[in-house]
C-alpha positions in Angstrom: 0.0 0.0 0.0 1.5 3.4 -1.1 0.8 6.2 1.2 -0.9 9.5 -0.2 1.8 12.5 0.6 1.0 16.4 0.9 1.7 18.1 -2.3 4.0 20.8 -2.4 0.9 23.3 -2.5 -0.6 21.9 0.7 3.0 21.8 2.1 3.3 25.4 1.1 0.2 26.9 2.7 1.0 25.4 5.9 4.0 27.1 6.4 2.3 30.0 5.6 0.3 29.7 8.4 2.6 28.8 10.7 5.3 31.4 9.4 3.7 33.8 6.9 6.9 32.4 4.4 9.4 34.3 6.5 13.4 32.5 6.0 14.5 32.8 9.7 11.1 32.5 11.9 11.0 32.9 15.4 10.0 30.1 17.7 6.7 29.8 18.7 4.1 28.5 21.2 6.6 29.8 24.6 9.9 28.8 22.8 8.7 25.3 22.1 8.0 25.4 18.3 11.0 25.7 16.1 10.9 26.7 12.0 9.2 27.4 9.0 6.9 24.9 10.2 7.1 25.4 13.4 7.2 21.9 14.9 7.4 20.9 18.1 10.4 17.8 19.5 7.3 15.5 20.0 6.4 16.2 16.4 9.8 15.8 14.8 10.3 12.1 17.4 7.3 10.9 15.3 8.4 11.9 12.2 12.0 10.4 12.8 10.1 6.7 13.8 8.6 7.1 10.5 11.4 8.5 8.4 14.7 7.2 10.3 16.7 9.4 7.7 15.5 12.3 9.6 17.0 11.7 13.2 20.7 11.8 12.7 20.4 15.6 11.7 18.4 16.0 15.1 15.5 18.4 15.8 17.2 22.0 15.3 17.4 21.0 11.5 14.0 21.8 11.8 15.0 25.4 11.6 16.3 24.6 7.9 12.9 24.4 5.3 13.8 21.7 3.1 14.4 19.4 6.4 11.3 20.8 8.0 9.4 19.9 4.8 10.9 16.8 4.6 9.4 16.3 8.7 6.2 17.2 7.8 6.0 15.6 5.0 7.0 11.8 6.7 4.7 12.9 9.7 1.5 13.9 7.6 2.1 10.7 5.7 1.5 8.7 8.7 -1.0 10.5 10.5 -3.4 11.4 8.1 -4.7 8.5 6.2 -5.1 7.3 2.6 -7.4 9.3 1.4 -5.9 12.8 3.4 -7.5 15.7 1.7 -5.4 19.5 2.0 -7.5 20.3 4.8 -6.7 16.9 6.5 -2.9 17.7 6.3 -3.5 20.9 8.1 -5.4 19.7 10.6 -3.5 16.6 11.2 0.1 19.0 11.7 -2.2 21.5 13.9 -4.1 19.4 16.5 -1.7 15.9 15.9 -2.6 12.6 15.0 -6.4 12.8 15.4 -6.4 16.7 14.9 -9.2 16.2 11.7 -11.7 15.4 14.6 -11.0 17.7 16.8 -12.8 21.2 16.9 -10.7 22.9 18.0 -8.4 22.3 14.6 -11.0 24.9 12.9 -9.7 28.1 13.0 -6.3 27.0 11.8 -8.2 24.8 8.7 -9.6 27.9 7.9 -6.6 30.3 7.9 -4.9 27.0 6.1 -7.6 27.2 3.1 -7.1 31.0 2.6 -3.4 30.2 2.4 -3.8 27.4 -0.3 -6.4 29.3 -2.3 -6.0 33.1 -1.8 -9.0 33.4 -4.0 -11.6 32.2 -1.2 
């Protein structure tokens, strides 16, 4: 079974989100979230079990955007199913591995949608 993967588009728009595009972002959520895609350690540990390329360049190579994407990218792969939609990725890398259920994922799915279509 092959795994669907975010696109580059849906990959895009979430760093958007998290870090309006900038090159050198500052951490977020009390010092805890590092990156473009501002990811947390427990985040990148996952992503590592799933991708074991990932862990020898350890989690402040999350600060670097083609590693992030590359960490996201194994992470939403796991976590959000076969038949992930955009707005499943977002939510998935917002609220974590059952973040598409939850509520309170909303606000960011909706920020995430006027990122990937700037036209809504």
């Amino acid at each position: 079974v092959t795994l669907a993967q975010p696109d580059a588009r849906t990959l895009d728009a979430i760093r958007t989100v998290e870090s309006g595009g900038r090159c050198n972002t500052p951490d977020g959520d009390g010092g805890r979230a590092i990156g473009p895609y501002q990811i947390h350690a427990g985040y990148w540990a996952d992503a590592c079990r799933f991708d074991s390329s990932l862990a020898p360049a350890g989690y402040q190579s999350c600060r670097s955007e083609p590693y992030a994407r590359r960490v996201v990218r194994a992470y939403l792969t796991h976590y959000a199913g076969l038949h992930a939609t955009p707005g499943t990725y977002a939510r998935v890398h917002n609220g974590g591995p059952a973040g598409a259920r939850k509520r309170a994922t909303l606000p960011y799915l909706r920020r995430f949608l006027r990122a990937y279509d700037p036209a809504r």
